[in-house]
C-alpha positions as semicolon CSV with decimal commas, in nm:
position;residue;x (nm);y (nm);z (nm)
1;X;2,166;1,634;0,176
2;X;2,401;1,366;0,322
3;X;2,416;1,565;0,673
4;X;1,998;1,577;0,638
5;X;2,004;1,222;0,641
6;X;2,265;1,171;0,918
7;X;2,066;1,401;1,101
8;X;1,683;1,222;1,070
9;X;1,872;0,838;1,158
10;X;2,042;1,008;1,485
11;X;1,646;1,126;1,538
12;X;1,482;0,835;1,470
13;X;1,723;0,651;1,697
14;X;1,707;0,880;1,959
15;X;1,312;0,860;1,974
16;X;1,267;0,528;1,996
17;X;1,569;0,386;2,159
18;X;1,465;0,209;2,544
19;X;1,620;0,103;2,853
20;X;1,440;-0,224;2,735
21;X;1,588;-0,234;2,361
22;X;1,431;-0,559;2,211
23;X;1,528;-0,807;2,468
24;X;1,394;-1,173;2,443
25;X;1,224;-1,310;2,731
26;X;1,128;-1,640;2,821
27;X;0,740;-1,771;2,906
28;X;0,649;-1,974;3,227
29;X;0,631;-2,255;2,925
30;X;1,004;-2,174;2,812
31;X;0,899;-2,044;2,496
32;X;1,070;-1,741;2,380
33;X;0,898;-1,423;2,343
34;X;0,924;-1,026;2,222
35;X;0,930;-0,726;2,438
36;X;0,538;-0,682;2,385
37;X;0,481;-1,080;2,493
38;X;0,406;-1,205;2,160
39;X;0,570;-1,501;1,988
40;X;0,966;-1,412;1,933
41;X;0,953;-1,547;1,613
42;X;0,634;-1,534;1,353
43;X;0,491;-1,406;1,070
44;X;0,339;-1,038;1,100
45;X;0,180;-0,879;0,768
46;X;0,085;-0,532;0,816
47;X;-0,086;-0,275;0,585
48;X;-0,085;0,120;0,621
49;X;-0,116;0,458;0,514
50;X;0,124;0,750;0,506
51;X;0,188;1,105;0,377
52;X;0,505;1,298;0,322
53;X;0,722;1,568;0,079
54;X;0,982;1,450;-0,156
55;X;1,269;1,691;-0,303
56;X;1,515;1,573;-0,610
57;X;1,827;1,742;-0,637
58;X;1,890;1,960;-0,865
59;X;1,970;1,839;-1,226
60;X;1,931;1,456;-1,056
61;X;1,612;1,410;-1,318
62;X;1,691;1,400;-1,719
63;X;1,467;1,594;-1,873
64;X;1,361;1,840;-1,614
65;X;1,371;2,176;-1,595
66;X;1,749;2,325;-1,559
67;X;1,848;2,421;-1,219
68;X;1,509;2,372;-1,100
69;X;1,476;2,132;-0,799
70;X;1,128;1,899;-0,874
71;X;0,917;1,831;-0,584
72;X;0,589;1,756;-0,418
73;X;0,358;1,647;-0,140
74;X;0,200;1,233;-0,173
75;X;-0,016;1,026;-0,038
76;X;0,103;0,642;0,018
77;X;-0,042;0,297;0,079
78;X;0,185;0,004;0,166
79;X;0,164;-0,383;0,260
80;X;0,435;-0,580;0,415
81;X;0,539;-0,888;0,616
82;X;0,766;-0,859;0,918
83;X;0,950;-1,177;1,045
84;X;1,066;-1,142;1,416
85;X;1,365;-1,307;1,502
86;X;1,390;-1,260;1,880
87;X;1,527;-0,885;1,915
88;X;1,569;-0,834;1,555
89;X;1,341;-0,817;1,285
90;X;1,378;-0,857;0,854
91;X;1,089;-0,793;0,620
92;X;0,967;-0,699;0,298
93;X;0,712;-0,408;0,139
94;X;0,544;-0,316;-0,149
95;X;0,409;0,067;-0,180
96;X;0,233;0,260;-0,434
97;X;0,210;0,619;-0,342
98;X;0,018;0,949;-0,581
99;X;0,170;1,303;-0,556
100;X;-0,093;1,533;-0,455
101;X;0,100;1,871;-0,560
102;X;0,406;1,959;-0,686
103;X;0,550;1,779;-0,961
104;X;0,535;1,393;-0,862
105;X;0,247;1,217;-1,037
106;X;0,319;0,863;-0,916
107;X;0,559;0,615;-0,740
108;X;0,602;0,235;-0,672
109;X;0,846;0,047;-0,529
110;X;0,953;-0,258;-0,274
111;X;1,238;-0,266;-0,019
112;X;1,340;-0,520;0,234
113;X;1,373;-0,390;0,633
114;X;1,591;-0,492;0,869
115;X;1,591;-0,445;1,232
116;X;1,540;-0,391;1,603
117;X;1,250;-0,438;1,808
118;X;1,217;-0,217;2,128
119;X;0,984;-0,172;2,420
120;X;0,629;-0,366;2,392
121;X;0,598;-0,235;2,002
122;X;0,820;-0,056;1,887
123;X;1,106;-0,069;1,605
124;X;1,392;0,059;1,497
125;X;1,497;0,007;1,091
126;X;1,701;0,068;0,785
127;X;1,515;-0,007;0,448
128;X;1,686;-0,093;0,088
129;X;1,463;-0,136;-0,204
130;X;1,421;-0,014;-0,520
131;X;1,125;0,247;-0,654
132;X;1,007;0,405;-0,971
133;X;0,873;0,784;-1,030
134;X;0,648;0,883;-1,258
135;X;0,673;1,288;-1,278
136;X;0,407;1,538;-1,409
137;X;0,438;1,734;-1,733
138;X;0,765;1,978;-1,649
139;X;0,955;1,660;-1,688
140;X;1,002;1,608;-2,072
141;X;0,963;1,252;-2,058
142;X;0,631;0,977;-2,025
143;X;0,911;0,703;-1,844
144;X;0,947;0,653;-1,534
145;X;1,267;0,706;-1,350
146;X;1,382;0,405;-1,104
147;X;1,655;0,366;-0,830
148;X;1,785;0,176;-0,559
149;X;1,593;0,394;-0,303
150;X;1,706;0,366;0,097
151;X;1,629;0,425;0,418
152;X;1,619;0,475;0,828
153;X;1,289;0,481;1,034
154;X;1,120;0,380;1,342
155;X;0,764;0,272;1,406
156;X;0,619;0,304;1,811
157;X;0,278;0,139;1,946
158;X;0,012;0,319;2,181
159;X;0,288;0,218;2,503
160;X;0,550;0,394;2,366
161;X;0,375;0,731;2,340
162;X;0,131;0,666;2,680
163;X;-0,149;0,582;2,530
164;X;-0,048;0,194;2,679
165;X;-0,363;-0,058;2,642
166;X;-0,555;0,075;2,357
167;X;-0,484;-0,190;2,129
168;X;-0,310;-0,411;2,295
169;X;0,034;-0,658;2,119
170;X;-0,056;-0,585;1,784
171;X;-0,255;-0,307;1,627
172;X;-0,185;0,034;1,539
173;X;0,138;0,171;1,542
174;X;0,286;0,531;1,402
175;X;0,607;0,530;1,189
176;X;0,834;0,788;1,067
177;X;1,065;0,745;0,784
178;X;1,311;0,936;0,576
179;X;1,481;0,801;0,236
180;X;1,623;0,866;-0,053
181;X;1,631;0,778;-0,451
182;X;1,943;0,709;-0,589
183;X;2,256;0,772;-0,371
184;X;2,119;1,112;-0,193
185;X;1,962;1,230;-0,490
186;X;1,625;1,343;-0,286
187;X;1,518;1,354;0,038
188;X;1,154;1,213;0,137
189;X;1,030;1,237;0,464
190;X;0,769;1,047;0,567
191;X;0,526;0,986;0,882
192;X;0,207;0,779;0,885
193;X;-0,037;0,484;1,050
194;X;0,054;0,104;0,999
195;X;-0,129;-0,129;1,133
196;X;-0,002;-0,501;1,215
197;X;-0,193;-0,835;1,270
């Protein structure tokens, strides 16, 4: 599980990372700016929608099955504030996300990101929050399980991918993800649409 997660941050990295890695620039006015030309530092709230496939361990859930591994497919909304900070970024996010098979019924959490910006939109993050699952009716229990949950992703805009112009310094952007409840005890990939005002 460990080496899975190794494995998706060296990915993420590698997809995203630039010749231009978040660099601040300066305006003809002297007032610093991001890689994409907006406004180094800000307020930028951002809303989106993404789906993925989560996998406990085995034996990581109290009153599941034995030696059955619980899993399932969902469907996730999330809002969230970014705060540039020249060619970093922090933020925070809420999510609430519904399991559409398998054995997930619901989830909810918030995390705090942390970050680089690089190229005109695009980011580079690790995530640490903490989230709460609410499982179907294989798990002999109505309470919901919580965790510190955590996290590596990137997000790139319509530039990064050659699609430059269509919607221009803020918009939509795509954003992969991969974390974890508990100290490795699943794996949840994620990809999805956010988009930022």
């Amino acid at each position: 599980m460990r080496k899975l997660v190794l494995a998706a941050v060296a990915a993420s990295a590698a997809f995203v990372a630039t010749p231009s890695l978040a660099q601040d620039a300066t305006t003809d006015t002297g007032v610093a700016t991001a890689p994409d030309g907006t406004r180094a530092f800000g307020i930028e709230p951002y809303f989106g929608v993404r789906g993925g496939w989560e996998e406990f361990s085995k034996d990581s859930v109290p009153g599941a099955p034995i030696g059955d591994k619980l899993n399932g497919s969902l469907v996730e909304g999330l809002v969230g504030v970014n705060v540039p900070l020249g060619p970093f970024f922090v933020g925070a996010e809420g999510n609430v996300a519904k399991g559409v098979s398998g054995d997930i019924d619901w989830q909810y959490g918030a995390a705090g990101r942390f970050g680089l910006r690089a190229g005109e939109s695009g980011m580079i993050y690790g995530k640490v929050g903490y989230q709460w699952v609410n499982f179907d009716k294989r798990v002999d229990t109505n309470q919901d399980f919580h965790d510190v949950t955590y996290g590596v992703g990137f997000e790139v805009g319509p530039k990064e991918i050659g699609l430059g112009g269509i919607t221009g310094n803020s918009g939509i952007r795509l954003r992969g993800e991969v974390s974890t409840f508990g100290w490795t005890n699943s794996f949840r990939p994620t990809l999805g649409v956010i988009a930022h005002f």
